[in-house]
C-alpha positions in Angstrom: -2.9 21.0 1.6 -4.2 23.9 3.6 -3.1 24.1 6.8 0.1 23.1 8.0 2.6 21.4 6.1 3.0 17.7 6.8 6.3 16.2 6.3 7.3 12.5 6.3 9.6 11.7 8.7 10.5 7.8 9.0 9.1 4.7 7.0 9.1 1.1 7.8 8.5 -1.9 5.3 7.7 -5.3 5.6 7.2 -7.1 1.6 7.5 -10.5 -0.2 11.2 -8.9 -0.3 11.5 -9.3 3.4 12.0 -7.0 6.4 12.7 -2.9 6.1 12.4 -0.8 3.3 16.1 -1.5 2.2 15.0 -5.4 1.5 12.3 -3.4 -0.4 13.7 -0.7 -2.2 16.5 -2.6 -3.5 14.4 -5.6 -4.8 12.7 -2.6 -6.9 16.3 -1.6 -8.2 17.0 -4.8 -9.4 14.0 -5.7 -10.9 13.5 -8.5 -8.9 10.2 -10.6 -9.6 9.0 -11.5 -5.4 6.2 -13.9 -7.7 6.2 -17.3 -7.4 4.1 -20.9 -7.2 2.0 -20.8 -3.9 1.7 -24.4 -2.1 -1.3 -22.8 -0.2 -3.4 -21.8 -3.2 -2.4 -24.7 -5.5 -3.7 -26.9 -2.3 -7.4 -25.7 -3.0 -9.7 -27.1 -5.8 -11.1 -25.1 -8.9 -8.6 -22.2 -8.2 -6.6 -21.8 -11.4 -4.5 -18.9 -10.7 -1.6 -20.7 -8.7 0.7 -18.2 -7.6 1.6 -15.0 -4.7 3.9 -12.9 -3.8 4.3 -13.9 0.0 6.6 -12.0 3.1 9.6 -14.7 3.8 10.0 -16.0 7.5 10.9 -13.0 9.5 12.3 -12.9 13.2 9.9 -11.9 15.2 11.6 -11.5 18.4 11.7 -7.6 18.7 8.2 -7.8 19.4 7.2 -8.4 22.8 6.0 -12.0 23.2 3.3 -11.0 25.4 2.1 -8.2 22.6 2.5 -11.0 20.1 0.2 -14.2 21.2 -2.6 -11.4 20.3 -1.1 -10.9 16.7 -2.0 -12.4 13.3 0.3 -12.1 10.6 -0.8 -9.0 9.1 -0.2 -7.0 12.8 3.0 -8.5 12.8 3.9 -7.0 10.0 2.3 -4.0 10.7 4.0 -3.8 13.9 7.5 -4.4 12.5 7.0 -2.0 9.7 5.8 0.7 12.0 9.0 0.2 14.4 11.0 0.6 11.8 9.4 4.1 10.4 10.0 5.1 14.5 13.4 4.3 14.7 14.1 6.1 11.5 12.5 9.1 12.9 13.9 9.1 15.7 11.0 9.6 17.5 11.3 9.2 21.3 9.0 7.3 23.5 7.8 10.5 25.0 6.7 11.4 21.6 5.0 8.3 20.9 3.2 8.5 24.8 1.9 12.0 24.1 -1.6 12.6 23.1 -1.4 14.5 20.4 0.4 11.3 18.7 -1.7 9.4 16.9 -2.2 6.0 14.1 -4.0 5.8 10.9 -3.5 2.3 9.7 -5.9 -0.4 7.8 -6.3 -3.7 6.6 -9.0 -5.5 3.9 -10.2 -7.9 7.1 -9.5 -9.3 10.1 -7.0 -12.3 9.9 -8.5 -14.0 6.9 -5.7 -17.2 7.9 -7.0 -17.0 12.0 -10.8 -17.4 10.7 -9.9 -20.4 8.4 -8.5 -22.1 11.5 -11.3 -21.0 13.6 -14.4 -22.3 11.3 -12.0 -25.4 10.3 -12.2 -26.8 14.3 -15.8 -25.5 14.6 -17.3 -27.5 11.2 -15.2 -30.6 12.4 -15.6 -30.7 16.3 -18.9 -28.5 16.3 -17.3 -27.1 19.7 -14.8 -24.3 20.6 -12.7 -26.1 23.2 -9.8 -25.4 21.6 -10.1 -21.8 20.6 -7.6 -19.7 22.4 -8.9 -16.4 24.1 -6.6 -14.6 21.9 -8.6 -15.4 19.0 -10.8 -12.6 18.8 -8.2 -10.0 18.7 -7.0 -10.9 15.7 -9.8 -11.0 13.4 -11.1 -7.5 14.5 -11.0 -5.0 11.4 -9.2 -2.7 14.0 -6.6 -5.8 14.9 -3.6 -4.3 12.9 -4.4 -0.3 14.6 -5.2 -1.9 18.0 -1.9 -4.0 18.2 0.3 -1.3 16.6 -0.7 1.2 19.2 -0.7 -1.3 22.4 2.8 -2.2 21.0 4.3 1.4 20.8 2.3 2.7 23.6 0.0 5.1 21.0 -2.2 7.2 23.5 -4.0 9.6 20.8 -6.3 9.0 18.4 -6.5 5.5 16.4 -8.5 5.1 13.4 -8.9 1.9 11.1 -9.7 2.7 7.6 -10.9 -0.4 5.6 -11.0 0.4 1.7 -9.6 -2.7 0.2 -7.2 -1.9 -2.5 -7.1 2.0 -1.7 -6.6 1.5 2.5 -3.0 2.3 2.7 -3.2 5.5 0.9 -6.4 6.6 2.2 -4.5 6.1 5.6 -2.0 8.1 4.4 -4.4 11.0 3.3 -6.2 11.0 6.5 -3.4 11.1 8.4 -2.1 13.8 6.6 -5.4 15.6 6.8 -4.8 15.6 10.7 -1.6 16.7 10.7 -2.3 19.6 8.6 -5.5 20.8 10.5 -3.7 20.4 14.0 -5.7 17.5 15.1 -2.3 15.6 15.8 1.3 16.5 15.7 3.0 13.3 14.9 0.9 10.4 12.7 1.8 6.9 12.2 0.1 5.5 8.7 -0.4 3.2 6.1 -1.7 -0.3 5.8 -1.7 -4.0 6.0 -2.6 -7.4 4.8 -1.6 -11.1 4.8 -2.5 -13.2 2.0 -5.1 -16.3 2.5 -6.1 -18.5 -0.7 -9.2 -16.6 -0.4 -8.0 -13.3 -1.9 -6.8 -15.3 -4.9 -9.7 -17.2 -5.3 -11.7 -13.9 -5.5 -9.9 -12.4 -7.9 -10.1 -16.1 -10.1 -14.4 -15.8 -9.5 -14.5 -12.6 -11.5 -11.5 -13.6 -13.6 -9.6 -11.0 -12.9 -6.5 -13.1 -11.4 -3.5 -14.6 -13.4 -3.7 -18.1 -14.5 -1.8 -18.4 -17.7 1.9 -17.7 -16.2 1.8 -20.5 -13.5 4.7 -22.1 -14.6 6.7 -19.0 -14.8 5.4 -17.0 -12.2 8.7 -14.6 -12.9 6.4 -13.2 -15.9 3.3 -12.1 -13.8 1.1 -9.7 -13.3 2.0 -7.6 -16.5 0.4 -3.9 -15.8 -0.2 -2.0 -18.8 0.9 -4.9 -21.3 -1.3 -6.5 -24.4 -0.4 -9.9 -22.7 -1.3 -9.5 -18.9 -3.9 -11.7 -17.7 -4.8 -10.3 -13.6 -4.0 -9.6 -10.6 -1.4 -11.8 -8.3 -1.9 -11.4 -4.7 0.9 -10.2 -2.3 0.9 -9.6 1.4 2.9 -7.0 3.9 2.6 -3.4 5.7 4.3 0.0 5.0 4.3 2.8 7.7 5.2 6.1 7.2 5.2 8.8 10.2 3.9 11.9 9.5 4.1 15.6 11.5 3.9 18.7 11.5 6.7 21.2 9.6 7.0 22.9 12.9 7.3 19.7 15.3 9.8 18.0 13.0 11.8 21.2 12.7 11.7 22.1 16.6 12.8 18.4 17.3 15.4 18.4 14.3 14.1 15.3 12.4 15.5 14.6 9.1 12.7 15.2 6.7 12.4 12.6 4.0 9.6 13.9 1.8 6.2 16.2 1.9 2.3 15.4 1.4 1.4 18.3 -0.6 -2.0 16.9 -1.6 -4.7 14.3 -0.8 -8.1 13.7 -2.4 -10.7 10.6 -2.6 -13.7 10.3 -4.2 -16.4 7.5 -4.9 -17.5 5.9 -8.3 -21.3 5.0 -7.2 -21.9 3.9 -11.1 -20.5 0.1 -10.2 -18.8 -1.6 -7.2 -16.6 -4.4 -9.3 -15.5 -1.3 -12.5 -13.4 1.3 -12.0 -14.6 5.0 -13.6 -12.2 7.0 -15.5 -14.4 10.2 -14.9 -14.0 10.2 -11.2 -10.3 8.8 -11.0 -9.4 12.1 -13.5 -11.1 14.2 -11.0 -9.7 12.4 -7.8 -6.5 13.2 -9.8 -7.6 16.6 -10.2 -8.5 17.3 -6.9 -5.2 16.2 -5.6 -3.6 18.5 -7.5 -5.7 21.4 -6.7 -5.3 20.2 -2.8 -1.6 20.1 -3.5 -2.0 23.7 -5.7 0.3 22.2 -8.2 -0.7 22.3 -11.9 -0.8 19.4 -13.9 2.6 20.0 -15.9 4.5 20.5 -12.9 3.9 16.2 -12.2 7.3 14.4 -12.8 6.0 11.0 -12.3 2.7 9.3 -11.5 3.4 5.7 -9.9 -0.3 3.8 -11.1 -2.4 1.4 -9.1 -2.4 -0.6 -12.4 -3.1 -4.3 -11.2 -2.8 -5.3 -14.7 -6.7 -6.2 -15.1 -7.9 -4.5 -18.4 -10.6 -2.2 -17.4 -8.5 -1.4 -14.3 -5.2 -0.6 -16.8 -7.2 1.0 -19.7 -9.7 3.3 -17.1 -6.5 4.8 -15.0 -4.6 5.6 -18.7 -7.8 7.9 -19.6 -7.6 9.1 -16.7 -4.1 10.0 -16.3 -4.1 11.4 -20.0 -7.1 13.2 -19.2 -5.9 14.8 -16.3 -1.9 15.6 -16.6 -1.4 14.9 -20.9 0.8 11.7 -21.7 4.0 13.4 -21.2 4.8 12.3 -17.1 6.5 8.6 -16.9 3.9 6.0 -15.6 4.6 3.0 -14.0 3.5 0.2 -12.1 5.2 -1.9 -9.1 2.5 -4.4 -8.9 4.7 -6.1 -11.8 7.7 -6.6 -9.6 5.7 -8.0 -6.0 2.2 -8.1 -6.9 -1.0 -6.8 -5.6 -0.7 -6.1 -1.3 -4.2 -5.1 -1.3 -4.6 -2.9 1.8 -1.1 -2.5 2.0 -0.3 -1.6 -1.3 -0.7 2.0 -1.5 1.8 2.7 1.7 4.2 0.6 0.3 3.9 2.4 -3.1 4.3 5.5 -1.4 7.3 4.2 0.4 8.5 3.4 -3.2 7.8 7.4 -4.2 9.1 8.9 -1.5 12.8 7.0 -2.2 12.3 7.5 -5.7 12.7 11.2 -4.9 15.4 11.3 -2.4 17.5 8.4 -5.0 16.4 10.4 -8.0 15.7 6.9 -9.4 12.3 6.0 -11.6 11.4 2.7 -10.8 9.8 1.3 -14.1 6.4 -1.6 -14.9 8.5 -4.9 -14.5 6.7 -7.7 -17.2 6.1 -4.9 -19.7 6.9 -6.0 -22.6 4.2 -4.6 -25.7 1.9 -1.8 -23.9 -1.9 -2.5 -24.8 -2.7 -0.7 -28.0 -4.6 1.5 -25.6 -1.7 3.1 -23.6 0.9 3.2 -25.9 0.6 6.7 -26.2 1.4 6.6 -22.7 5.3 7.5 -21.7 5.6 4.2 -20.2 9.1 3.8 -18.5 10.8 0.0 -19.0 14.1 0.8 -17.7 15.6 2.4 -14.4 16.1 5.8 -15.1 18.3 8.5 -13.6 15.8 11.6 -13.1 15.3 14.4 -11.0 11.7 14.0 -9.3 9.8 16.9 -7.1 6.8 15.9 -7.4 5.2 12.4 -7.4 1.5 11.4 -8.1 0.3 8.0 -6.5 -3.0 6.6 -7.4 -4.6 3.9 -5.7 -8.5 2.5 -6.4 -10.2 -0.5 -4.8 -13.6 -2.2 -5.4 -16.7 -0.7 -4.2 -15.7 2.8 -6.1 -13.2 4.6 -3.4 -10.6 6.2 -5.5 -7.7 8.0 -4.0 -4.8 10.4 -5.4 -2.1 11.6 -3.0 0.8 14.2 -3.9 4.1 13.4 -2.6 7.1 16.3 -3.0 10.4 17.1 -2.2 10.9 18.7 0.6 11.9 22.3 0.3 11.6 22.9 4.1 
């Protein structure tokens, strides 16, 4: 990126794995499916997709009550995934309190779960007596940034990308983008979501969600595979905080990993199909942001929700872009789909690739679509040396975004 180099100093996790990014990265290394049947969907009528990946019961405690009555789920999470990537920082609070510290963190909506409760009392009471003041703060689109920063005490600038699928990693790109241009020293990022029936019943309109694995949720979603069937909604937050080279080095912050390159671009040819032209050419500009050529890739982690046009559209572009000789995988197969949050945590997945020299393979993928299998498409953990990571991540409505994750060399 030009500019200044912007390193990744702490991350924080919250997944249907449970709380930090050990829960998380080791539910990865075993290949543990976070899938299962979900009482809440199965509960509505004419959904046939049945199952979720959902966050466990956490303890919520750390979190100031008094911050808290203002939270949904999804800024509870966020807020416990972005206390996390402080403390590993180690980030004091007169860090944080400065203005030149800032947050870059999204969700799809507001709380999807507060509305429902909301519109439930109002159809059957036609009144609003019993809607609590707090209400309104937690189905704002800026809910999640807004509680974060009144939580950590965030004084500089907050920004609430909303891009659906691709939030989390456009908040990681923008943040990075600030960092590098001197616009902030120290960035929070990354994204958030809960899951409501809603999501999944979304997906089910435009048949795009998993129905056929309801009784073995264990096998579901299947990226990349002939026999995948959709998308299975997840939920959660990853945070990563981002600085400076100079201001982590001056403070002697362990560095974890480096953004070496951030693009987006929109497809304006359909807002429910991805476009393989402009993902190879988001690829493309990530790389030239990053100034690394295409061979120089060790692994490009996929957005791959395992929808077909989704799957088959990011394999021509990948092949288009960096050949078919870089392992590609997919997590979505091991907790599903976390919408807005799926991107940061991905990244979160990259960045301990790197520093575990581990590959995470596609979990559920079993016989790769005739269409990738000239695809090096990993199915095992795998020992490797990586320096340099590519993470896609695409949403409806065209917004396509590639980031470039390194190794630190500083």
């Amino acid at each position: 990126m030009n500019g200044q180099r912007v390193m990744i100093t702490g991350m924080g996790a919250v997944s249907p794995y449970g709380a930090g990014v050990d829960a998380f990265w080791q539910g990865l290394v075993r290949g543990a499916s976070a899938v299962g049947r979900e009482p809440a969907v199965e509960a509505i009528g004419g959904v046939r997709s049945k199952v979720a990946a959902v966050v466990p019961e956490l303890d919520v405690r750390v979190i100031d009550r008094k911050k808290r009555r203002f939270m949904s789920n999804m800024s509870i999470y966020a807020t416990l995934a972005a206390m996390e990537a402080v403390a590993q920082s180690g980030l004091a609070p007169e860090h944080i309190a400065r203005r030149s510290t800032g947050l870059c963190l999204g969700s799809t909506l507001g709380s999807p779960c507060e509305l429902e409760d909301f519109f439930r009392q109002w159809v059957q009471t036609n009144s609003i007596d019993n809607v609590k003041s707090t209400f309104f703060f937690k189905i704002m689109n800026h809910s999640c940034v807004a509680n974060v920063a009144q939580s950590l005490g965030i004084r500089g600038r907050i920004i609430a990308p909303s891009a659906a699928c691709a939030t989390g990693a456009l908040a990681i790109g923008m943040a990075a983008e600030m960092v590098a241009t001197g616009q902030q020293e120290i960035v929070l990022c990354g994204g958030a979501d809960e899951h409501h029936v809603a999501a999944t019943a979304v997906f089910d309109i435009m048949n795009a969600a998993s129905c056929r694995y309801n009784d073995t949720p264990e096998a579901t979603p299947r990226p990349f595979d002939r026999d995948r069937d959709g998308v299975v909604c997840s939920e959660g937050a990853g945070m990563l905080v981002l600085e400076s080279l100079e201001h982590a080095r001056a403070r002697g912050a362990q560095i974890l990993g480096e953004i070496l390159g951030f693009a987006t671009l929109s497809s304006p040819g359909s807002l429910a199909h991805p476009d393989s032209g402009t993902i190879q050419e988001c690829i493309e500009a990530a790389l030239d942001s990053a100034k690394i050529p295409p061979g120089k890739v060790d692994y490009v982690n996929a957005h791959a929700t395992a929808t077909e046009h989704g799957d088959l559209a990011e394999c021509a572009a990948v092949t288009g872009a960096l050949g078919a000789a870089a392992p590609v995988s997919s997590l979505k197969g091991h907790f599903g789909h976390a919408m807005a949050a799926s991107g940061s945590l991905e990244s979160i997945a990259c960045v301990k690739m790197i520093s575990e020299s581990t590959l995470i393979p596609t979990r559920n993928l079993h016989t790769p679509d005739a269409a990738c299998q000239h695809m090096n498409l990993p199915v095992k953990v795998t020992g490797c040396s990586l320096q340099v990571v590519l993470k896609n991540s695409f949403a409806l409505g065209g917004v396509n975004v590639a980031l470039v994750i390194g190794r630190s060399s500083a």
